[in-house]
C-alpha positions as CSV (number, residue, x, y, z in Angstrom):
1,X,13.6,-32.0,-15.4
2,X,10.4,-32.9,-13.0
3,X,13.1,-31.8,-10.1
4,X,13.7,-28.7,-11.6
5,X,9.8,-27.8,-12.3
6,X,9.2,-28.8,-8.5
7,X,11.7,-26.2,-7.5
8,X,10.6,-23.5,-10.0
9,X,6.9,-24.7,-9.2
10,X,7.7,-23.8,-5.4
11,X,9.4,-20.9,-5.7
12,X,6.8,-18.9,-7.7
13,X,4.5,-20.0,-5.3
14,X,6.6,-18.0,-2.7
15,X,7.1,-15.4,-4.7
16,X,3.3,-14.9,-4.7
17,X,3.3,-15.3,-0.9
18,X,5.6,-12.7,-1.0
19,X,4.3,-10.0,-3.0
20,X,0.7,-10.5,-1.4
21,X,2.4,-9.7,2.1
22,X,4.2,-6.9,0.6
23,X,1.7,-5.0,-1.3
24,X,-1.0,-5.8,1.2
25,X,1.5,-4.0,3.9
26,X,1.8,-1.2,1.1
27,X,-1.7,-0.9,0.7
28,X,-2.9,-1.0,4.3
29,X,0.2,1.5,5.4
30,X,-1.8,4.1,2.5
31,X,-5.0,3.6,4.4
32,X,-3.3,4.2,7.9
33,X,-1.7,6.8,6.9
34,X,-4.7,8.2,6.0
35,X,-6.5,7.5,8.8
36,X,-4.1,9.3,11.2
37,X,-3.0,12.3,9.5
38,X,-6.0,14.0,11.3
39,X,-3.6,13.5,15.0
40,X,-0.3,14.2,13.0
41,X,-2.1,17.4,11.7
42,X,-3.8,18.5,15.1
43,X,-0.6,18.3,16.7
44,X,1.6,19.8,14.8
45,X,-0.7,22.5,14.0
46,X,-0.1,22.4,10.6
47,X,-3.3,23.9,9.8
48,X,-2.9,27.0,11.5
49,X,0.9,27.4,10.3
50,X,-0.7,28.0,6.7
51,X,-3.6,29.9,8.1
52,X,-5.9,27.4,7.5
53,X,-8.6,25.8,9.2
54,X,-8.4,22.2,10.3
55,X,-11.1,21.2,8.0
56,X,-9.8,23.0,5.5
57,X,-6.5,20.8,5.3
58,X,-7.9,18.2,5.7
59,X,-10.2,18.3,2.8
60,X,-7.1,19.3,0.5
61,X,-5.6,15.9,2.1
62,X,-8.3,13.9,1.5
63,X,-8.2,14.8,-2.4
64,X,-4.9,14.2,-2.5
65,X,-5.3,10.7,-1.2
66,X,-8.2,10.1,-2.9
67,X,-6.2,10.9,-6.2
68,X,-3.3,8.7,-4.8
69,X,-5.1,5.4,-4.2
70,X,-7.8,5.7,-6.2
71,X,-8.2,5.2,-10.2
72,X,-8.6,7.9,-12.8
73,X,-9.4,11.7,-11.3
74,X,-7.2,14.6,-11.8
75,X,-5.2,16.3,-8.6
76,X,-6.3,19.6,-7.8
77,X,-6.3,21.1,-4.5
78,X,-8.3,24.2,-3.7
79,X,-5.7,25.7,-1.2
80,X,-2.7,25.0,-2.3
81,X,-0.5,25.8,-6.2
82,X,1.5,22.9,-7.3
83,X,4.4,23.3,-9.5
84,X,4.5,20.9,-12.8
85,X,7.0,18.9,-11.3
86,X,5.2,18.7,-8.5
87,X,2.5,17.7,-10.1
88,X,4.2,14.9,-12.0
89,X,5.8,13.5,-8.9
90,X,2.1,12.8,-7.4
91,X,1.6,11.1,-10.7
92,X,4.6,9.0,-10.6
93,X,3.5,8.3,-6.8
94,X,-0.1,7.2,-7.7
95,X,1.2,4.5,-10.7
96,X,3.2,2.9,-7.9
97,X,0.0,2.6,-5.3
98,X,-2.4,2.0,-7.9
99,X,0.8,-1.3,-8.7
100,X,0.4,-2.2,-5.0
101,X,-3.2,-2.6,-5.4
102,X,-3.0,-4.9,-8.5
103,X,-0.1,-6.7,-7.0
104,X,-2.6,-7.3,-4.0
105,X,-5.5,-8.0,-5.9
106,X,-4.0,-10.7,-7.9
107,X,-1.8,-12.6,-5.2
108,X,-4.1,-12.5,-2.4
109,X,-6.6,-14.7,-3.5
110,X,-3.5,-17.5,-4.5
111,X,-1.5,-17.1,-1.1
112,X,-4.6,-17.5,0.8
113,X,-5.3,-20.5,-1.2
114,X,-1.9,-21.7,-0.6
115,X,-2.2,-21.6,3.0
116,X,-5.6,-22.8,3.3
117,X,-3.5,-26.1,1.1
118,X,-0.7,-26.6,3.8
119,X,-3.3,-25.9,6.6
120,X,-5.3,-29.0,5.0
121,X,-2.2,-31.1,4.4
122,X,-0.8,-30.4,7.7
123,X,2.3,-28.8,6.2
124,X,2.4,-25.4,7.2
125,X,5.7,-26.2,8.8
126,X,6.9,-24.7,4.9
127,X,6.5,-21.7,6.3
128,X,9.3,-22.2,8.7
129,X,12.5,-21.2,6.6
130,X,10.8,-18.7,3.8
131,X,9.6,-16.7,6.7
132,X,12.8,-16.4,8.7
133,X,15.1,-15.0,5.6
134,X,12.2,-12.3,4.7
135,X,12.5,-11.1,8.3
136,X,15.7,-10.2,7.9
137,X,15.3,-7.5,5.0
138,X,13.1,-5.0,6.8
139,X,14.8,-5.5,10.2
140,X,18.3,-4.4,8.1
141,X,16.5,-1.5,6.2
142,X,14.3,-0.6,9.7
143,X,17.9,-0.6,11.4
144,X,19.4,2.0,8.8
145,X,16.2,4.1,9.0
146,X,16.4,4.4,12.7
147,X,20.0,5.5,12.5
148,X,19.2,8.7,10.0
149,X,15.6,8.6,9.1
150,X,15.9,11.9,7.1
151,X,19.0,10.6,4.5
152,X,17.3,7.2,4.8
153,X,14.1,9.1,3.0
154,X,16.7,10.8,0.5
155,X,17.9,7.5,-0.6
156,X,15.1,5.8,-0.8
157,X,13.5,8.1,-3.5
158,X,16.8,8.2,-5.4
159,X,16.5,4.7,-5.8
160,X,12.6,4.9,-6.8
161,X,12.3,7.8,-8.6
162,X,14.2,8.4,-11.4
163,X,14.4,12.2,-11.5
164,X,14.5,14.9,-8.8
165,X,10.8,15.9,-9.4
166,X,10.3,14.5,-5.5
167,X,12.8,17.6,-4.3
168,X,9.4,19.8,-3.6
169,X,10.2,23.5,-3.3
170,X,7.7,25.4,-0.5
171,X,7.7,28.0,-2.3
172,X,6.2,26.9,-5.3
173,X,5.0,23.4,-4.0
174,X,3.6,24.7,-0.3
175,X,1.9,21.1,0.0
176,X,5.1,19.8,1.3
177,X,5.0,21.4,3.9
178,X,2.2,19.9,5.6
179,X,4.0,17.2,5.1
180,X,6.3,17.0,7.7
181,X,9.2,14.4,7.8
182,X,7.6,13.0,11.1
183,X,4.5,11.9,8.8
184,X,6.6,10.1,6.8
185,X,8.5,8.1,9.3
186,X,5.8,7.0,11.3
187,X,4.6,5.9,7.6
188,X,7.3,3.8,7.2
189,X,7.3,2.6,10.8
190,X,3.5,1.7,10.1
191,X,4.8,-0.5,6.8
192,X,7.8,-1.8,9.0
193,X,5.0,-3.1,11.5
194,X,2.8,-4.3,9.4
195,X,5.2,-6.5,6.9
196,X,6.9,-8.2,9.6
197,X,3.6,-8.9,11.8
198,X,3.1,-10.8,8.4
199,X,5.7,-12.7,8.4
200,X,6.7,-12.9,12.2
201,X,3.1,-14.6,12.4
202,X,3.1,-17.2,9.7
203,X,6.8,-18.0,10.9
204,X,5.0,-18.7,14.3
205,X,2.4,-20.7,12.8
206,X,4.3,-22.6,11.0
207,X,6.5,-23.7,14.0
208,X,3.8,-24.2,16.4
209,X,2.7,-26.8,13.3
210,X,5.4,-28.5,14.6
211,X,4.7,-28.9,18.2
């Protein structure tokens, strides 16, 4: 019985590891993306391809994410309609940021703490073997996203979403398309950056503990 608390004991506390690299990656991937949409913008000249002004879309971006990351508010963009089901998808979007941020909030704090332990007890040799299997997971999905990044995107809100509210018609939804597929993937190739620096370093710590 005190063997199998130990290993359930040690496995939550990886779990929490876990989840504070992942939703930390989710959250700073948000603020990233929000940083460079200015460039993705400029370039593509999405602004003037809606007859807008650069500051205009970018203010209608910066409600959007506002609405996205941050608690409470209701989504209304001056310059462009939104269908309901448009509408409802940004909803369904914002619960799952607004998780990432509690998820972070509340394992942060405790993985730190863990590491600051094993740091203290010379043990962050631990780190070793939890580290090398969640490598693995992004490199496989980064992989398949690589190959077809467009029905990699298609299957990736089939599996989170459970209706097609996320299938945005330009015609009623013209949001989408300042949008652009390329935004997303460098999105995801932000996240894919960012969770395996996470883990790639601690993996390195944790063997140079042995050295």
């Amino acid at each position: 019985m005190a063997s199998l608390k130990r290993r359930v004991v040690s496995l939550s506390g990886w779990l929490v590891t876990w989840l504070a690299l992942l939703s930390g990656a989710v959250v700073l991937t948000c603020l990233l993306s929000w940083l460079i949409y200015p460039l993705v913008s400029s370039s593509g000249h999405l602004a003037a391809n809606q007859q807008l002004s650069q500051p205009q879309l970018l203010k209608n971006f910066n409600q959007l994410m506002r609405y996205l990351l941050l608690p409470g508010g209701q989504l209304r963009l001056p310059d462009f309609p939104m269908s309901t089901n448009g509408y409802q998808h940004f909803v369904e979007v914002k619960r799952l940021f607004l998780l990432a941020e509690v998820v972070c909030l509340i394992t942060f704090g405790p993985a730190i703490w863990q590491w600051r332990q094993r740091r203290e007890q010379a043990k962050l040799w631990q780190y070793i073997a939890p580290m090398q299997m969640a490598l693995v997971l992004p490199i496989v999905f980064g992989f398949i996203a690589s190959m077809n990044f467009e029905r990699f995107f298609i299957v990736f809100h089939q599996l989170l979403f459970r209706n097609l509210d996320w299938q945005f018609d330009p015609a009623v939804d013209p949001i989408i398309l300042v949008l652009p597929a390329s935004y997303f993937a460098i999105c995801f190739g932000l996240f894919f950056i960012l969770i395996e620096g996470s883990f790639g370093w601690l993996l390195w710590r944790g063997k140079r503990a042995l050295r």
